[in-house]
Structure formats: C-alpha cells, structure tokens
N, C-alpha and C positions, 0 to 999 in steps of 0.2 A: 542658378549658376552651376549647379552639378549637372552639366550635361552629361550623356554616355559617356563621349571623347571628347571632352575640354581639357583645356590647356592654358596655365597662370602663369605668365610670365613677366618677374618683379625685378627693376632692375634702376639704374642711373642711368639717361640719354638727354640727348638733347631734341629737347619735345618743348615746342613753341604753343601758345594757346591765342588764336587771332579770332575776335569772338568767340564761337560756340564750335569751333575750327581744331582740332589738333593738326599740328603739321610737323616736317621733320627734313632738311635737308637730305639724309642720310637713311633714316632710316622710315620711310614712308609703306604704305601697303605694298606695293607691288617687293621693296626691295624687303621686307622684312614681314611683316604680319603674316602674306600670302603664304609666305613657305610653309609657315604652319598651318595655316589653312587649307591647305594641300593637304594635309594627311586628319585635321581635326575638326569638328563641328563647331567646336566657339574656342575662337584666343581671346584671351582679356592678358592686355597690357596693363599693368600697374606700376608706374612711374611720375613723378613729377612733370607739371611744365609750367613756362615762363609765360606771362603776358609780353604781347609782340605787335606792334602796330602793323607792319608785312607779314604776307604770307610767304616766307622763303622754306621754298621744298611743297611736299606732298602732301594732301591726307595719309593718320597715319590709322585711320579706319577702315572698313571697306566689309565685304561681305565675310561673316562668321569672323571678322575680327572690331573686336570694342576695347576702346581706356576706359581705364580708372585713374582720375586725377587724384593726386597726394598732395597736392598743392605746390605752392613755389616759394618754399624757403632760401635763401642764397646766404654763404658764410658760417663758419663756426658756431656765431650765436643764433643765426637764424635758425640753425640745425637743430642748437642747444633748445630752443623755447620753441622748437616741433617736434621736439620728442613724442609728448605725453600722445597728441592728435595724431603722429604719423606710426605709434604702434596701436591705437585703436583701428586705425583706417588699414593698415598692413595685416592685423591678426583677424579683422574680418572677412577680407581676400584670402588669407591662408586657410582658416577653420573652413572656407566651406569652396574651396581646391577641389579638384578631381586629384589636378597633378600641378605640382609649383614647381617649378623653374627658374632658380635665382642666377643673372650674369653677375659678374663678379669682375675686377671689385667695385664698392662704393656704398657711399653712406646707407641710402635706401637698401641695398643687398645686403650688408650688414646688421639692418636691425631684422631684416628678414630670417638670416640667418638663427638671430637669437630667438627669436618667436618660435620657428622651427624645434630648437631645439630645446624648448620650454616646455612646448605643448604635446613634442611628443611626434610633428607632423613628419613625415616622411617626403626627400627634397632631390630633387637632380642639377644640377649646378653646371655654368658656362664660364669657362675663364679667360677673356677677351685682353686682358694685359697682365703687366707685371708690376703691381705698385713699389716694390723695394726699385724699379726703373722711377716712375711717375715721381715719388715723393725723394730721390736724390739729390744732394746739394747742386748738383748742375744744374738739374731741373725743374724744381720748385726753391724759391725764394721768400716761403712762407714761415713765420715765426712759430709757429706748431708743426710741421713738415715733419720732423722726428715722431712726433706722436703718432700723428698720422697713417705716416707711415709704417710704424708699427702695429696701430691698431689693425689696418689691411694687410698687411702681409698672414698676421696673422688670422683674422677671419676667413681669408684664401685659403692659408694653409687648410683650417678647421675644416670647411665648406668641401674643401675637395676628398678630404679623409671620409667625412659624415655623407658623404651624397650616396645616392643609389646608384646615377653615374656621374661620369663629369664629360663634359667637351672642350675641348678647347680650340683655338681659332691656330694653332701652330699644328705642325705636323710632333714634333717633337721640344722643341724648347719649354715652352709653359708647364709641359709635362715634367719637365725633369724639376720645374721650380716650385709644383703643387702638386703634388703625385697624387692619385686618388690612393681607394684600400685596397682595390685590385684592379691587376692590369684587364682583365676582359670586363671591365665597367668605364673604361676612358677611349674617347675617341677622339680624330682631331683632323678638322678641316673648317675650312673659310668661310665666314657670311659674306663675302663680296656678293654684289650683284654685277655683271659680265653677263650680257647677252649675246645671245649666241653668236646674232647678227656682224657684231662688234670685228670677230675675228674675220669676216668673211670682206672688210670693208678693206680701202688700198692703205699703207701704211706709210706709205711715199711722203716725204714732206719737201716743199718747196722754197727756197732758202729766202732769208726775207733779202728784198733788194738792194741792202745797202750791208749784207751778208753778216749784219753782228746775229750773236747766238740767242735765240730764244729760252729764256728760261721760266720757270715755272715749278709756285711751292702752293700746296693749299693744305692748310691746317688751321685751327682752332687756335684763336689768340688773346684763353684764358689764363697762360699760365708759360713757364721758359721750358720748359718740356718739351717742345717742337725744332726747339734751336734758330727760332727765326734772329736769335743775335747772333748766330755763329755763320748762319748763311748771309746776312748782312755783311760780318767782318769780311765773310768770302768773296763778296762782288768787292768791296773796297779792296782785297788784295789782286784780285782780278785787274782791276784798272790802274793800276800799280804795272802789272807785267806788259799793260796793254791790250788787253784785248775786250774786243766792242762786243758787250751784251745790254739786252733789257731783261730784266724782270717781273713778273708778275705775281701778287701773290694775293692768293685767295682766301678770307675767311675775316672771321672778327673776334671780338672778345674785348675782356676792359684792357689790354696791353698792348691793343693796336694804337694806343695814344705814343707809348714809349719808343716800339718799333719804327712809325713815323719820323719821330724827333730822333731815332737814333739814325736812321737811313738819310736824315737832311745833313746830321752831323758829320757824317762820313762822305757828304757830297754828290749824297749817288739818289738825289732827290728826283732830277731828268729820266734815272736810269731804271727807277723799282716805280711800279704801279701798285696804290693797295686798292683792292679789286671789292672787296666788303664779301658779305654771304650771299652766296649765291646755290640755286637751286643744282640737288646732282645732275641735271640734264644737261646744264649748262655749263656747271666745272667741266664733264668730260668735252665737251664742244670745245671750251676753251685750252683744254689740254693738247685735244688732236691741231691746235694751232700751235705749237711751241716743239723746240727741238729737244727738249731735256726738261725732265721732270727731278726736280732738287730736295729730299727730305734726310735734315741731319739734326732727325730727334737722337734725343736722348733717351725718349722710352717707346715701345711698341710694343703694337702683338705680333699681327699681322695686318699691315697696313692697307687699306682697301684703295686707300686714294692712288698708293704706288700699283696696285695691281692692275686699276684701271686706265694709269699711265701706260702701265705694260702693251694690255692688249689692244692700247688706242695706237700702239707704234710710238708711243712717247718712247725713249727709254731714259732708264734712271741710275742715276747717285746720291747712295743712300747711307746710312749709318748704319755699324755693322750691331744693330741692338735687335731682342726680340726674336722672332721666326724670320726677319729676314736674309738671314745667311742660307735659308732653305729656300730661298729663289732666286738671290744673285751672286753672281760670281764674284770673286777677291777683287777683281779690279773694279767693280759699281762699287765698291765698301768703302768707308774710312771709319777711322775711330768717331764714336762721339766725342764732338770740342773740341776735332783737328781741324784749324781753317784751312792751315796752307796745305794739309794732304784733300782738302776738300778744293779748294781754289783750284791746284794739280789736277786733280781728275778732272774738273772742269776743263781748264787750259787743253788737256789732249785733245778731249773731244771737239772742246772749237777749232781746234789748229788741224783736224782730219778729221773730215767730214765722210770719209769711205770708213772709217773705226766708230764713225756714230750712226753712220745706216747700218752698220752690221750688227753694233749694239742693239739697234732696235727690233731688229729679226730676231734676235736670239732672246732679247727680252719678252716679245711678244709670245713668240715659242716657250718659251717659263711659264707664261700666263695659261696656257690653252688650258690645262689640267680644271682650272677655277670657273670657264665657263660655266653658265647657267644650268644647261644639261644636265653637265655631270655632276655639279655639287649637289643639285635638288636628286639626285637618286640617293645620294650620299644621307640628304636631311629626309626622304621617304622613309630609309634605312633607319636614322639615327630614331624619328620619331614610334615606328616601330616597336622598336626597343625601348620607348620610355613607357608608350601603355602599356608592355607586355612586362613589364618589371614593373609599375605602379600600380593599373588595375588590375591585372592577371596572377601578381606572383603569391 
C-alpha cells in the first residue's frame, strides 16, 4: 500500500455495494477517483457502503483507484456498536498512508481525525460543507442534532487548524467558517464534474406545449436540509397565484415517504413527480429537459447539482446559504424558509420568459470557470502540493 505516490482518501459518501460492485450516483471513477489518478499511482478510497439491489450510478473503481469498505453501519447506534471495528479498520489505512486525505465533515472523518491525532500521522483535509448549516433546527429534525452538531463543527474546526493543508469546495465562504493555520496552506475550488463538451452544446429550451413551467430539484431525501418542504409549500403558493407548473424531483432517502404524503396534502399530487435515484447521466438529461432548476436548502457548500444546472442552460433559484452567493446574483437568491420570496422569484420567471433565457446565459456564463479543463489544472496543481508538503517536506 505504500506506493511511491499514493493517495488515502477517508471520507462519508454515498457509496452503494450491489454484489462485489461499489457504485455511486455522484461520485463514480471518471467524476472523482480519476482526478486523482491523474496525478497518483494508487487512490484508495476508504469509506462506507450500503448493500443496494440496483446499480444506480457508476463504478467507483477503475484503473489505479481501489475501496476499502468500513462497512454499513446506519444511525447513532449503529455508529455507536461500530466503533471498536471502524477504528481498527481506519488506523490500519492510516498507519500505512503515504498521504491521508480526510473530507470533512462526518462520522467516518471524525474518527479519522482522532487516529490522526493519536498516532502522531500527519493529515491534509477537504471541507465540502458547513455542519453548524447541516445539523440547524431548520434542517435536521433529529433528537441529538445539537450534539451532533457540535461534535462536527468542532472536529472541522480541529481538522482544518491541524492539517498540512486544507481545501475547500467554496472560493471563500467555508474558509472564513474553518480557517486553516496558514493562509498559503488553503485553497478553494470545486469537485464538480462539467465536461467540457457540456458548454459547447445549445442551451435553447423549447417551451413545453401547453406552456406551464418546468421545474426541477434533485437532492438526497435523508434528512430536511434540502428544503424539499419549503419548495413543496412553494408550488402550493404558486397555484394559489395561478400559475401552471410541474415539478420534478429527483432522489431518495427514508423522508421521500413524508415528502410524498406531504405533496398529496397540498393537492399538488398531478403536479410534483418523485423521479427516485437516478444515475448522474441521467439527472443532467433530465435537467437540460426543464426550465428552472429549484434548490432552497438550508445548508451547502458548493452545490454540484446547481452547477450542472448552470452549464446545462438550466438556470436557477436558489437559497442564499454556503458558496452560493459566489455564483448567483441577489435576484436567483432567497433566504432559507422564505416560501413566498421563493414562490416570487419563481412567479417572474414564469410570467417572462425573455428574463428566463437571459438568466440562463448568464447562469451558464457563471458556470464556465468549473469546466472540466480548468478545475483538473486546478486539482494537478492542488495534488502537487500535497506530495511535495507530505513526502518531500
């Protein structure tokens, strides 16, 4: 395992196990292992996964990248009675590291963390959200949620002070909320995947025939953090004012039961589709079908699903949380849990349709920065800098 240039990276995702299979909607080889296999001779993933009867998404294998399964604990107590087994398993991947790489936050990254700092290992850190977002009463409904979320915020904190560097997925927000120890050890850009192609395709969309508004949300529907009850209240204030849309919304989780029963409640059973998990080839296909892309979470980082809205010509209204005020303008924004400022920006965009093409250009122009291109010089760059501060310094 001690290659020349290996590379450990320990983290929480969502990583499905369908037989002998790792798969991953999101984050499969091409969109995630390759990058660092582009610069290293072996990645190891060290992460959880779930047994899955489908395969929804990718291999998350491929050349010079391998998992290592931790198993599939789910829940507090699961967590609790995988302790003992998931720091055996984690300080054996750590002790015999070239270089670990903890993303942050999350249970799994957290006990990584303490290993780390036990043994003495030496650690570079990614920080992909903001848990004091993730674990707020708006956004988790969970009876430990306070602990929680103290416990993460503060291993964030630790993690990004203690690292050799840290990265993060915003250009500046996450920075201000986990500072590393010094500023020329922190950098900050996207793991979106955006292919180059993408920008080069028409972004024209063709109004549906009976002219209501396309809409469209895809997120994970483990938890209220997405706001899929806030975007729900907003099509029921939406058809209130009058005006004709359908919905579409993409993903799953154990709360698409409540979602469901709450979208029937509100009457707008005809008008929301729940679409289940679908592969990323296929969300963006589905995307570049729809005239507005809808996300009013309550926590982010930098959202990959909005960015691919962006560059697909989707464009979007979105909550002003996270790194996304460093890609949309005040008027895609609302507060998180404003329906009717969120219903409102909707309303404009269906009632002028020449204010929603032009959103879409200027959204798309946002996006170009995150093409494929240019981030992987970005991640040549970052990776660089990780062996030349871990094995060289």
């Amino acid at each position: 395992m001690n290659c020349k240039r290996s590379i450990t990276l320990i983290m929480d995702g969502n990583f499905r196990r369908v037989g002998s299979e790792i798969v991953s909607p999101h984050m499969s080889y091409a969109r995630f292992g390759a990058r660092f296999a582009d610069c290293f001779d072996h990645v190891i993933i060290v992460a959880r996964s779930f047994q899955a009867a489908a395969a929804i998404g990718e291999s998350v294998v491929g050349d010079r990248v391998s998992f290592v399964d931790l198993g599939a604990n789910r829940g507090a107590w699961g967590l609790v009675k995988s302790v003992p087994r998931l720091l055996v398993r984690l300080y054996r991947q750590i002790s015999a590291a070239s270089i670990v790489l903890i993303r942050f936050p999350g249970n799994i990254a957290s006990l990584a963390l303490l290993l780390c700092l036990l043994s003495g290992k030496r650690f570079s850190v990614e920080v992909v959200a903001d848990p004091a977002d993730y674990f707020s009463a708006s956004a988790s409904k969970h009876p430990l949620r306070s602990i929680a979320g103290f416990v993460h915020r503060w291993t964030t904190r630790i993690a990004a002070q203690r690292a050799v560097t840290v990265r993060y997925v915003t250009r500046d927000y996450l920075q201000r909320r986990y500072p590393g120890q010094r500023p020329d050890s922190m950098s900050g850009f996207s793991d979106v995947y955006l292919q180059d192609a993408l920008f080069q395709t028409s972004g024209a969309r063709t109004a549906a025939s009976n002219r209501h508004l396309r809409l469209i949300n895809t997120a994970m529907m483990h938890n209220h953090s997405k706001g899929h009850l806030v975007l729900l209240e907003a099509m029921a204030e939406l058809r209130r004012r009058g005006v004709d849309f359908h919905l579409t919304l993409i993903g799953d989780g154990t709360l698409r039961g409540e979602f469901e029963t709450q979208a029937a409640k509100l009457g707008l059973a005809e008008s929301v589709r729940f679409l289940g998990l679908v592969d990323a080839d296929s969300v963006a296909a589905h995307i570049a079908q729809h005239d507005l892309f809808v996300l009013p979470s309550y926590q982010e980082g930098m959202p990959r699903a909005m960015l691919e809205a962006m560059a697909a010509g989707t464009p979007v209204i979105a909550s002003n949380v996270g790194g996304i005020s460093e890609v949309l303008g005040e008027t895609s924004m609302v507060s998180p849990g404003d329906v009717i400022a969120l219903a409102t920006r909707i309303e404009t965009l269906a009632r002028d349709r020449t204010l929603l093409a032009a959103r879409a250009e200027s959204d798309r122009e946002a996006a170009r920065p995150f093409g494929y291109s240019a981030l992987q010089s970005r991640y040549r760059a970052y990776c660089a800098a990780l062996e030349q501060l871990h094995l060289h310094a």
